[in-house]
DSSP file (Angstrom, degrees, kcal/mol; ACC not computed):
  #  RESIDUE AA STRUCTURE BP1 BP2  ACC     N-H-->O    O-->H-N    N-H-->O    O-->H-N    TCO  KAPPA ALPHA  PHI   PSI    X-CA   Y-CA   Z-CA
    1    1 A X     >        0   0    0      0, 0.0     4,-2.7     0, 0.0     5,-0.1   0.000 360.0 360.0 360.0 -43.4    6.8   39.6  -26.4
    2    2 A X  H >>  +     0   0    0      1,-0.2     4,-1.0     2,-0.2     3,-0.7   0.955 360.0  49.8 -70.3 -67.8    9.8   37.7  -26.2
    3    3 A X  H 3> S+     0   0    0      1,-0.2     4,-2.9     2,-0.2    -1,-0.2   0.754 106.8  59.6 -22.0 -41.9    9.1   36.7  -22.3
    4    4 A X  H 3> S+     0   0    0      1,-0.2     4,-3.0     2,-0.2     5,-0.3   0.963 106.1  48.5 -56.1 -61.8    5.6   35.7  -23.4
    5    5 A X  H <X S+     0   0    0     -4,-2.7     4,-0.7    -3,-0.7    -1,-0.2   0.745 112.2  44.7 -50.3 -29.5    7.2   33.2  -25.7
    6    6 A X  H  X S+     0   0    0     -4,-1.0     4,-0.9    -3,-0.2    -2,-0.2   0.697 105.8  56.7 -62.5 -39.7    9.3   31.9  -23.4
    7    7 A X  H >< S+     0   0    0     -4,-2.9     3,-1.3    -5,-0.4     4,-0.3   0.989 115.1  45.9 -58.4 -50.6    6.8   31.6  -20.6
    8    8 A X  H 3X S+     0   0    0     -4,-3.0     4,-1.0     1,-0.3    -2,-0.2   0.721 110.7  49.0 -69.1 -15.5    4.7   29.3  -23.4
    9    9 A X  H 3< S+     0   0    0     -4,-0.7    -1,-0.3    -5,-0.3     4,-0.3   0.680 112.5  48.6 -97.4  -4.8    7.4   27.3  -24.6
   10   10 A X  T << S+     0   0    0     -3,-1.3    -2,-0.2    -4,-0.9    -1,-0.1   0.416 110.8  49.1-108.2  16.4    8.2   26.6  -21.0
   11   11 A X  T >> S+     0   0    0     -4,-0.3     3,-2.3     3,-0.1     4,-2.3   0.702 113.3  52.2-100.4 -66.6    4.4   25.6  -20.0
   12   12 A X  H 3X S+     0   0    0     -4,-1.0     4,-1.8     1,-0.3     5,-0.3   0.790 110.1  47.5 -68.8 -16.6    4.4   23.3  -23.2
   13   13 A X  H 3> S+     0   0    0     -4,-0.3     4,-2.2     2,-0.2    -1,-0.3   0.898 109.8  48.3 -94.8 -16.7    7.2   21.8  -22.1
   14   14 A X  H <> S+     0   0    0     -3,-2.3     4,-2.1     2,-0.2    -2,-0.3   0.907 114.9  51.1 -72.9 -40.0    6.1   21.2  -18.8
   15   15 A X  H  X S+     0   0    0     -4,-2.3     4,-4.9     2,-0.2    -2,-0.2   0.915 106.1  48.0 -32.5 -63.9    3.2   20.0  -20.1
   16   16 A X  H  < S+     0   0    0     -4,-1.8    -1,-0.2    -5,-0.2    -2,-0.2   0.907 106.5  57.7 -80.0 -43.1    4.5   17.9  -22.2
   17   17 A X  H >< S+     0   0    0     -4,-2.2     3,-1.5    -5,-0.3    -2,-0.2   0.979 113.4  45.9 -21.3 -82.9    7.0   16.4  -19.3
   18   18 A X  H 3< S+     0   0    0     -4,-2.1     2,-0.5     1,-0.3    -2,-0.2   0.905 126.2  23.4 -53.1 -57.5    3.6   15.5  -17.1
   19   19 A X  T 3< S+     0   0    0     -4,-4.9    -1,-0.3    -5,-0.2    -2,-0.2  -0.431  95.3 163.3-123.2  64.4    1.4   14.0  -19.3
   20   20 A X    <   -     0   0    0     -3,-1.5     2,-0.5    -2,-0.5    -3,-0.1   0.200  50.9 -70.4 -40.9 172.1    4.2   12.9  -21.6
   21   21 A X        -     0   0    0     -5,-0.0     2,-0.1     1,-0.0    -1,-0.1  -0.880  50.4-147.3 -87.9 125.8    3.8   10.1  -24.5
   22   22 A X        -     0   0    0     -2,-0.5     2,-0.0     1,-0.3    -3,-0.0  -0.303  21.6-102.0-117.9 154.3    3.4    6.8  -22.8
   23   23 A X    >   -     0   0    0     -2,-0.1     3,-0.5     1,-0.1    -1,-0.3  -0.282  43.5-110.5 -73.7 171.1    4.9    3.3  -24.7
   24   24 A X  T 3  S+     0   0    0      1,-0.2    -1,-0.1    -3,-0.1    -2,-0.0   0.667 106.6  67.5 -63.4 -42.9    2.1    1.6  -26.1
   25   25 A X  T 3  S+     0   0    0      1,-0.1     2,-0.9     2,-0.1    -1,-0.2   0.417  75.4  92.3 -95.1  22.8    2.1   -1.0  -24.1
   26   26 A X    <   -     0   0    0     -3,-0.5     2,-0.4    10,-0.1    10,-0.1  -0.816  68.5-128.4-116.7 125.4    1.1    0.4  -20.9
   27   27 A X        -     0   0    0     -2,-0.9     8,-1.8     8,-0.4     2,-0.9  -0.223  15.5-118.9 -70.7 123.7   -2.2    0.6  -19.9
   28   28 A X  B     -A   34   0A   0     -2,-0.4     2,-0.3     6,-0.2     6,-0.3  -0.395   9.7-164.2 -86.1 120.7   -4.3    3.7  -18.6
   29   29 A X        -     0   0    0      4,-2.3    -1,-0.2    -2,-0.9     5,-0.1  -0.095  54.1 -74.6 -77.5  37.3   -5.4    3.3  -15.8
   30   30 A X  S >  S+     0   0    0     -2,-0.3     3,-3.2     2,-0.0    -1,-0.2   0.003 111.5  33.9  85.3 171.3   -8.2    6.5  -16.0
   31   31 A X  T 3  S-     0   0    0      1,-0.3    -2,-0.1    -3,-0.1     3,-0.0   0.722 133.2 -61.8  12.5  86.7   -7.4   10.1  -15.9
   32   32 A X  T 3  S+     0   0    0      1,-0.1     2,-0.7    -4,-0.1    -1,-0.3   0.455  94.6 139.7  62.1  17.6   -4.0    9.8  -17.7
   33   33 A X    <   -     0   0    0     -3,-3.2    -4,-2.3    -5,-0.0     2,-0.5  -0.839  33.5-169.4-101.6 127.9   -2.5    7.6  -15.1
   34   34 A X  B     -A   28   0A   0     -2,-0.7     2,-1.6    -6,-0.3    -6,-0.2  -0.851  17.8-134.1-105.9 102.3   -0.6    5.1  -16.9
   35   35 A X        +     0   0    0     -8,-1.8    -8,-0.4    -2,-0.5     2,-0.2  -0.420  46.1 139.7-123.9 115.6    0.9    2.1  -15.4
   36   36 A X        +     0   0    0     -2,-1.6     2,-0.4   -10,-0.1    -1,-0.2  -0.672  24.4 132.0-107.1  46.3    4.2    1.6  -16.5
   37   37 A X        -     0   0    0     -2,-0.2     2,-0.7     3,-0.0     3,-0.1  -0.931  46.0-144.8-122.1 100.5    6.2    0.5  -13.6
   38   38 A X        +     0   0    0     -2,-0.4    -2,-0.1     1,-0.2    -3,-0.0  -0.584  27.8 162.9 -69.4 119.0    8.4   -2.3  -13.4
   39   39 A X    >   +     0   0    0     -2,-0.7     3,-3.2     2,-0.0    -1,-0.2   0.175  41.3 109.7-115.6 -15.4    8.1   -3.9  -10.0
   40   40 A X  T 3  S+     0   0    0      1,-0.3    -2,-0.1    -3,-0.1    -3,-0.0   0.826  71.1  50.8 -56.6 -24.2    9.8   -7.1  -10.8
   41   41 A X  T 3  S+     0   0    0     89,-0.1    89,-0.9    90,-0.1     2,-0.6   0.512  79.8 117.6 -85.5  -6.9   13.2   -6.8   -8.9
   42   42 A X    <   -     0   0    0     -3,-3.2    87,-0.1    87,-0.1    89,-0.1  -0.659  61.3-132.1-111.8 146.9   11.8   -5.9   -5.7
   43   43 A X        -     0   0    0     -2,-0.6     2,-0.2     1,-0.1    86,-0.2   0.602  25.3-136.2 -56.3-152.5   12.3   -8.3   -2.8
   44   44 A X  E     -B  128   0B   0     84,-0.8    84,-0.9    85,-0.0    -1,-0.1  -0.919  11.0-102.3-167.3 159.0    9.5   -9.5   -0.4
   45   45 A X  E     -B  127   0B   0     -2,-0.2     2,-0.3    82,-0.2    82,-0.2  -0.374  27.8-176.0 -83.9 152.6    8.7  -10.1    2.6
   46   46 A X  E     -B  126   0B   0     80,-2.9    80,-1.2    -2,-0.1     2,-0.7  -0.999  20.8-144.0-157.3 128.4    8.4  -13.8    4.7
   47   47 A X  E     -B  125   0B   0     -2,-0.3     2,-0.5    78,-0.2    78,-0.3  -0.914  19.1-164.1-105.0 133.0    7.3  -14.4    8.2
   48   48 A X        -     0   0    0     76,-2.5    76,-0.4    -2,-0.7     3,-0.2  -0.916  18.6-151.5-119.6 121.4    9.6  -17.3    9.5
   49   49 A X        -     0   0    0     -2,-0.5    74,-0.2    74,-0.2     3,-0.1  -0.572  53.9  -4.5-100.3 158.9    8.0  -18.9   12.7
   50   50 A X        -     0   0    0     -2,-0.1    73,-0.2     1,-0.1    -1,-0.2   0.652  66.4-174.7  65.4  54.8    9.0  -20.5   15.5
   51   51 A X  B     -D  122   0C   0     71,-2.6    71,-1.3    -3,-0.2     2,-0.3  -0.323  27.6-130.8 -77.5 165.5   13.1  -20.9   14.9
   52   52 A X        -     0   0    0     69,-0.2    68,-0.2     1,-0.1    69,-0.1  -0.718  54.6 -53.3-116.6-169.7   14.3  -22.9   17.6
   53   53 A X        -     0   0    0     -2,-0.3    65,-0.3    66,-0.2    66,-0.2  -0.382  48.7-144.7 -67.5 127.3   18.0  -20.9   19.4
   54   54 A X        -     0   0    0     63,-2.2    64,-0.2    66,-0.2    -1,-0.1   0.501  10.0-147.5 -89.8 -21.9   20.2  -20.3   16.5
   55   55 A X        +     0   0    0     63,-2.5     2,-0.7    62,-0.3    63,-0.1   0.536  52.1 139.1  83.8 -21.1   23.2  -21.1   18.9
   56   56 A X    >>  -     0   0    0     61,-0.3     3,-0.6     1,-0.2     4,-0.5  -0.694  50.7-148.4 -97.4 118.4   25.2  -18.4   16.6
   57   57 A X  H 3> S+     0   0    0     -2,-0.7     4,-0.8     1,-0.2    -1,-0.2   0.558  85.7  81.7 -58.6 -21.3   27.5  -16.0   19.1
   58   58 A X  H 3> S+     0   0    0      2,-0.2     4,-2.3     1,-0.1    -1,-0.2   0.933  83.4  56.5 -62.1 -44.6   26.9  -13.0   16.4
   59   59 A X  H X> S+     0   0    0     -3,-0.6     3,-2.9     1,-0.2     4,-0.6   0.943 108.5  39.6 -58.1 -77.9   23.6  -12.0   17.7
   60   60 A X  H 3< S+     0   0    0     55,-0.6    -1,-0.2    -4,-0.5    -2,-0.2   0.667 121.3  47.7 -62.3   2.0   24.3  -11.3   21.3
   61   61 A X  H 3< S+     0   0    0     -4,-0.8    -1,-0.2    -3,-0.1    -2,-0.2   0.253  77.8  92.7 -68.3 -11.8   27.3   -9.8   20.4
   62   62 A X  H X< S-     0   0    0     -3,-2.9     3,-3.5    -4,-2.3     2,-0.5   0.614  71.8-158.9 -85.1 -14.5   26.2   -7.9   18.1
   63   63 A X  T 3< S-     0   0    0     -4,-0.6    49,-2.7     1,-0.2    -1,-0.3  -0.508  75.6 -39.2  77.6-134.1   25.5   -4.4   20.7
   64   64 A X  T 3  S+     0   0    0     -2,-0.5    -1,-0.2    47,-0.3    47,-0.1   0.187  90.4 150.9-113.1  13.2   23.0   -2.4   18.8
   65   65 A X    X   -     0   0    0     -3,-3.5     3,-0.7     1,-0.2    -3,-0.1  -0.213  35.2-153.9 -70.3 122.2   24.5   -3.0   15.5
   66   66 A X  T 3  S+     0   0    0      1,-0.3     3,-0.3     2,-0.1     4,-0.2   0.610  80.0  52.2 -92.5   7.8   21.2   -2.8   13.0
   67   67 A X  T 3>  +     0   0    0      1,-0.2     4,-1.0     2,-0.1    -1,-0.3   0.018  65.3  99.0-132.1  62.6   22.5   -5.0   10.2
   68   68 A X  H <> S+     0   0    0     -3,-0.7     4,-2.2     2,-0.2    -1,-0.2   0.488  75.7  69.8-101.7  -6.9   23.6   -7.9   11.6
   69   69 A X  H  4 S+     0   0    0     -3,-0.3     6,-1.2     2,-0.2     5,-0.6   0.741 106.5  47.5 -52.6 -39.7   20.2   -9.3   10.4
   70   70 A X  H  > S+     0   0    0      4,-0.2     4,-1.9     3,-0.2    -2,-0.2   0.962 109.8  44.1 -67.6 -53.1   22.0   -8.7    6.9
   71   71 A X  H  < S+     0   0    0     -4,-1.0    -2,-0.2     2,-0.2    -1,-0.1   0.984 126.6  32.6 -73.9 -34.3   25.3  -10.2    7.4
   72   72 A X  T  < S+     0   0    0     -4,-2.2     2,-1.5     1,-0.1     3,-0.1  -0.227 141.1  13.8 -95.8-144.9   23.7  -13.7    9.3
   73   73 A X  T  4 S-     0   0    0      1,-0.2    -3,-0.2    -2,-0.1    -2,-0.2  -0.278  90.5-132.9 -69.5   7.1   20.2  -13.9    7.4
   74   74 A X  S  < S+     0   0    0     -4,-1.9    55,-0.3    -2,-1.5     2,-0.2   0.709  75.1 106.6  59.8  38.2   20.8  -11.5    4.3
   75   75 A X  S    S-     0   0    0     -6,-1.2     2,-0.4    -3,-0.1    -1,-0.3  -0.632  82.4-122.9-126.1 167.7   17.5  -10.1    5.2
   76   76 A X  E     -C  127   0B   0     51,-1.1     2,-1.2    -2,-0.2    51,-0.8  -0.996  31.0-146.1 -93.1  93.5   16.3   -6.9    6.8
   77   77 A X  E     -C  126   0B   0     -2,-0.4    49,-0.2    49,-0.2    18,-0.2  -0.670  16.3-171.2 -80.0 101.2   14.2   -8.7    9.8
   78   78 A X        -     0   0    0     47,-1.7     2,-0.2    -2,-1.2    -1,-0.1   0.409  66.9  -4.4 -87.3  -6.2   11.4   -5.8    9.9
   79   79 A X        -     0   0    0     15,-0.1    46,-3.4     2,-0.1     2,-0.3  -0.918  68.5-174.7-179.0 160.6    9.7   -7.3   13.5
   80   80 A X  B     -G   93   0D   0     13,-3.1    13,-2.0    -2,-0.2     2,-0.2  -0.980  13.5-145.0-161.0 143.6   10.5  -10.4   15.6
   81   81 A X        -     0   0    0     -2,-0.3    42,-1.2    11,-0.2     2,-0.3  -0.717   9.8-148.4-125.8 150.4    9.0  -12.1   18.7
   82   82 A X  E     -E  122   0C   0      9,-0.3     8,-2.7    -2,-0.2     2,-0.3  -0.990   6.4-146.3-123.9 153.7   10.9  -13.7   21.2
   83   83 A X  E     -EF 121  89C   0     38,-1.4    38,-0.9    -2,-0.3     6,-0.2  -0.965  27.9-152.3-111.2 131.5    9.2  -16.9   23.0
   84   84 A X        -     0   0    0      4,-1.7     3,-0.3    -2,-0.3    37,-0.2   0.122  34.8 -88.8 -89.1-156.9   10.9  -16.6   27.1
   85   85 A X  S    S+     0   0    0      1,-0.2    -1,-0.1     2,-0.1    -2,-0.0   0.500 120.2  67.4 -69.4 -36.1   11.3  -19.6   29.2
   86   86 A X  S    S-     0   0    0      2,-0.1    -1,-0.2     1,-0.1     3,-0.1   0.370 117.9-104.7 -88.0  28.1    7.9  -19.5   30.7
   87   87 A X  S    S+     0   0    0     -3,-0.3     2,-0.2     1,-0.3    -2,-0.1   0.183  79.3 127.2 118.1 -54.6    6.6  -20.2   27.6
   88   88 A X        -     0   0    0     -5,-0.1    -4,-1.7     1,-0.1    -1,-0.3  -0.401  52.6-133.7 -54.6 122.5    5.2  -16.8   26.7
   89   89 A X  B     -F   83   0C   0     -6,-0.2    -6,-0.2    -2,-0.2     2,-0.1  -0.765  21.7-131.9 -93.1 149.8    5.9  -15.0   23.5
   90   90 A X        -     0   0    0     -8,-2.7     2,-0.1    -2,-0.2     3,-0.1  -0.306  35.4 -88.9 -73.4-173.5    6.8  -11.3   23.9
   91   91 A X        -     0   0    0      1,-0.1    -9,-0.3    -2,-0.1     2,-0.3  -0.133  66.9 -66.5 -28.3 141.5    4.9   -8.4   21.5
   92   92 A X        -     0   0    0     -2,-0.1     2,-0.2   -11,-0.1   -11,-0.2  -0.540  46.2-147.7 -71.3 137.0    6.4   -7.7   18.4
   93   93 A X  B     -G   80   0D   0    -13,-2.0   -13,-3.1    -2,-0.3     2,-0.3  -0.667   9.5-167.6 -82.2 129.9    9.8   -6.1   18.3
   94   94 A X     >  -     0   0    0     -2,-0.2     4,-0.6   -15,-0.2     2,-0.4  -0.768  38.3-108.4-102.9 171.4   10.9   -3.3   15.0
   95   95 A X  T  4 S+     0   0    0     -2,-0.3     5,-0.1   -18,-0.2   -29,-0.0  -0.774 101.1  12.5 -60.9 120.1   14.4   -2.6   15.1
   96   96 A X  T  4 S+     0   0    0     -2,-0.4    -1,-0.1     1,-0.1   -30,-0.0   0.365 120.8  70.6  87.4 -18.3   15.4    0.5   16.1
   97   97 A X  T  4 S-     0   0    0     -3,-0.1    -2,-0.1     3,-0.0    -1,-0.1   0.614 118.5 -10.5-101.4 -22.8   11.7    1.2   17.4
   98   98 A X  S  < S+     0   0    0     -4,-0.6    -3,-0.1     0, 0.0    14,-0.0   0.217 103.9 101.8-166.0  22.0   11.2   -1.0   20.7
   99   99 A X        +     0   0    0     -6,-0.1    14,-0.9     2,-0.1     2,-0.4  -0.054  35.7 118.9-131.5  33.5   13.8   -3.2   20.8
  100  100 A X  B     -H  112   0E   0     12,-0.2     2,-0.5    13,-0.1    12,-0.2  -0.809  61.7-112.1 -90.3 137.2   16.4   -2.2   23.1
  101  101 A X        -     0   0    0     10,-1.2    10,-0.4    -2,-0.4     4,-0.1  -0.882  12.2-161.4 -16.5  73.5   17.3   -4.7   26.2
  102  102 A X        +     0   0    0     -2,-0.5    -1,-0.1     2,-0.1     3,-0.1   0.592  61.5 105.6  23.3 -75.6   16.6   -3.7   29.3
  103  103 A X  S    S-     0   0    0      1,-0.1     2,-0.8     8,-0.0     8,-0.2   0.151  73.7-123.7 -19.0 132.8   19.1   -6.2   30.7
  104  104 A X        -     0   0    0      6,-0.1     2,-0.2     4,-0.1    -1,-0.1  -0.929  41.2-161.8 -81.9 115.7   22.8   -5.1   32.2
  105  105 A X    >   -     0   0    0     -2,-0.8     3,-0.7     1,-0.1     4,-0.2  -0.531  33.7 -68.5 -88.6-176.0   24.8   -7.2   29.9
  106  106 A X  G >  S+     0   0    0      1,-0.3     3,-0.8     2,-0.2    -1,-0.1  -0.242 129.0  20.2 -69.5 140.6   28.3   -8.1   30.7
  107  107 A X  G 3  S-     0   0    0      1,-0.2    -1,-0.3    -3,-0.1     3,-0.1   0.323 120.9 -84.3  65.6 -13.5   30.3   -5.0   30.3
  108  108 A X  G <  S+     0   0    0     -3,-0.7     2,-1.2     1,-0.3    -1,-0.2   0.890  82.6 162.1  88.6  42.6   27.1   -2.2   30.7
  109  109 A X    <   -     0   0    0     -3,-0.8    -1,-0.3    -4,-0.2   -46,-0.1  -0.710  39.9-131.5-118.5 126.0   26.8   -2.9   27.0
  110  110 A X        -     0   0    0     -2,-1.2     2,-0.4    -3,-0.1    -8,-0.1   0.315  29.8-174.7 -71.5 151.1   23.6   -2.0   25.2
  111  111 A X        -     0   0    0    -10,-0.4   -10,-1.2    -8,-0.2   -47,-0.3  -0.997  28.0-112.4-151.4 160.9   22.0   -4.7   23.0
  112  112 A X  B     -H  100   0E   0    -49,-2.7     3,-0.4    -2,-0.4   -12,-0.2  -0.098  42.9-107.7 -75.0-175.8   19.1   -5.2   20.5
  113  113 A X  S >  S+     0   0    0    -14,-0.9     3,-2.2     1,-0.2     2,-0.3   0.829 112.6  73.5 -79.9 -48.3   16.3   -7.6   21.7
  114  114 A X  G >   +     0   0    0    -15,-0.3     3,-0.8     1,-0.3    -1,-0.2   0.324  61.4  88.4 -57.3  15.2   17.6  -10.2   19.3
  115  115 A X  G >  S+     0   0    0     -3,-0.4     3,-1.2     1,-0.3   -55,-0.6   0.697  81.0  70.6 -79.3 -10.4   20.7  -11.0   21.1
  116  116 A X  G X> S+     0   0    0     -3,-2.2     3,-2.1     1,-0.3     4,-1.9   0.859  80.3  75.0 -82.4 -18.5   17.8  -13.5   22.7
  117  117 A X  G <4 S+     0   0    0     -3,-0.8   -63,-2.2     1,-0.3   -61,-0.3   0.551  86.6  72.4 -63.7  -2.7   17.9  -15.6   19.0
  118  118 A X  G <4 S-     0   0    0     -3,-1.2   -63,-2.5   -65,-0.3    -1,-0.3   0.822 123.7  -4.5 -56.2 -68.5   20.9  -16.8   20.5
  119  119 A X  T <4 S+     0   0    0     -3,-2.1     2,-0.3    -4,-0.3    -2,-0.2   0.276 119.3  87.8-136.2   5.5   19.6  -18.9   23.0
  120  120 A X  S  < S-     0   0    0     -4,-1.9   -66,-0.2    -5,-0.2   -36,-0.1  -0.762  78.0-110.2-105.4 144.1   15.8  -18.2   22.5
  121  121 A X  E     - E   0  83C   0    -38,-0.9   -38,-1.4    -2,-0.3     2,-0.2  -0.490  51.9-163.9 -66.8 164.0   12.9  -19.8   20.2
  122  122 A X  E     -DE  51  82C   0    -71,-1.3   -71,-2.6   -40,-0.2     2,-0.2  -0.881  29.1-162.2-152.7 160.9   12.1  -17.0   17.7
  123  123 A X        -     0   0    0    -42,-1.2   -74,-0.2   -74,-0.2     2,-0.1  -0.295  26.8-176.8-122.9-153.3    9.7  -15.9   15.3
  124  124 A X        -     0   0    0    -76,-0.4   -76,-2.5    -2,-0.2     2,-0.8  -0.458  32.9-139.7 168.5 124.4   10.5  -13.2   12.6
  125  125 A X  E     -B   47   0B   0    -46,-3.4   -47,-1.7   -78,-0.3   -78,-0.2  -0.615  32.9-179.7-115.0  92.2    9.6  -11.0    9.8
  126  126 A X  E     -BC  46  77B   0    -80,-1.2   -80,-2.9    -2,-0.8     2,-0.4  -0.265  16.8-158.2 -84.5 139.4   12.3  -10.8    7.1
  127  127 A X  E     -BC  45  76B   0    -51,-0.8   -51,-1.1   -82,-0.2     2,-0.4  -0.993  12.2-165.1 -98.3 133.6   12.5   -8.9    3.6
  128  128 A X  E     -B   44   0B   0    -84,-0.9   -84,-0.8    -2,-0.4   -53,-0.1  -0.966  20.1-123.4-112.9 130.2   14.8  -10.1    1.1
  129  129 A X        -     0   0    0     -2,-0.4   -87,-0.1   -55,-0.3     5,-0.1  -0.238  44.1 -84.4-100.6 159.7   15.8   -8.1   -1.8
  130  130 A X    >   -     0   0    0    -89,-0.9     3,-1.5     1,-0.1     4,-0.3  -0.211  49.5-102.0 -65.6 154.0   15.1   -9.7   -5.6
  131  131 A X  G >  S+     0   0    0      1,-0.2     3,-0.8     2,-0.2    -1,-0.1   0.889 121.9  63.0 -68.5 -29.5   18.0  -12.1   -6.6
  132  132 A X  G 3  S+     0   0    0      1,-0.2    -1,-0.2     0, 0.0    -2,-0.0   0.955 107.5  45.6 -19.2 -64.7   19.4   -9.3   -8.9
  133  133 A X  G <  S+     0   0    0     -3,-1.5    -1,-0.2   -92,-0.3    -2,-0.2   0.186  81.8 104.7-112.8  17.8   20.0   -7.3   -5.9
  134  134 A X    <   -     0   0    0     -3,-0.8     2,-0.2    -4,-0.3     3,-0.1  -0.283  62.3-100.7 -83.4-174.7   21.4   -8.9   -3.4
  135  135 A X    >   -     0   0    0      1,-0.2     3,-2.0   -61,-0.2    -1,-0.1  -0.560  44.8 -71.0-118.1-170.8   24.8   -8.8   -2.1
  136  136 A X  T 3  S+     0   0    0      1,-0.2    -1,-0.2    -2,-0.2    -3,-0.0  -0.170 111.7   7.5 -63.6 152.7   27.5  -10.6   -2.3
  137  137 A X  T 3         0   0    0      1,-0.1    -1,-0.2    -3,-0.1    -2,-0.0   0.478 360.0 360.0  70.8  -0.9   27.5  -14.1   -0.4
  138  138 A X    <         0   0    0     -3,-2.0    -2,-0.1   -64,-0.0    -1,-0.1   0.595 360.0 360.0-106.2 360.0   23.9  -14.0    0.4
């Protein structure tokens, strides 16, 4: 008897957990899905074209390091094209997915693709986190 009660006060509370009481002001969106979600703080994304060579020593220096997109554009650069010397833009680059260097650089030392913003026209596709959440100095 007692287990029986316990199982039922611990379905009604699961119950009451899932399809809980919802503020007033949120609208149901059909079968009990409610939508109550504050979205306002989070960043978005910006495709920035056709940079011309940023000139800035971090980038090919930077190895394989995957946030140096943070500390010089205070973005998370989610794909990026580079345009070579004949003209040609490569295929988009992710970080961390297709974007390793080929190249022997100076010292045998691995680098991202982006070392080419350096000295290369660029295109890019940045997320930036809401001004709440950014960090410091960005």
């Amino acid at each position: 008897m007692f287990t029986t009660k316990v199982i039922a006060v611990i379905l009604c509370c699961l119950l009451v957990s899932s399809y809980g009481l919802q503020p007033s002001t949120c609208p149901d969106q059909g079968d009990g899905n409610y939508g109550c979600f504050d979205i306002a703080s989070q960043g978005s994304c910006t495709e920035v074209s056709n940079q011309p060579p940023s000139s800035d020593i971090r980038w090919p220096r930077s190895g394989i390091d995957y946030n140096i997109d943070w500390t010089i554009k205070c973005g998370d650069i989610i794909a990026y094209k580079i345009r070579w010397s004949s003209g040609g833009w490569s295929d988009w680059y992710v970080p961390g997915v297709n974007d390793m260097d080929a190249k022997v650089n100076s010292g045998n030392g691995l680098r991202r693709m982006w070392s080419y913003f350096y000295d290369h026209t660029h295109s890019y596709i940045i997320c930036k986190t809401h001004i709440n959440n950014r960090l410091r100095g960005c």
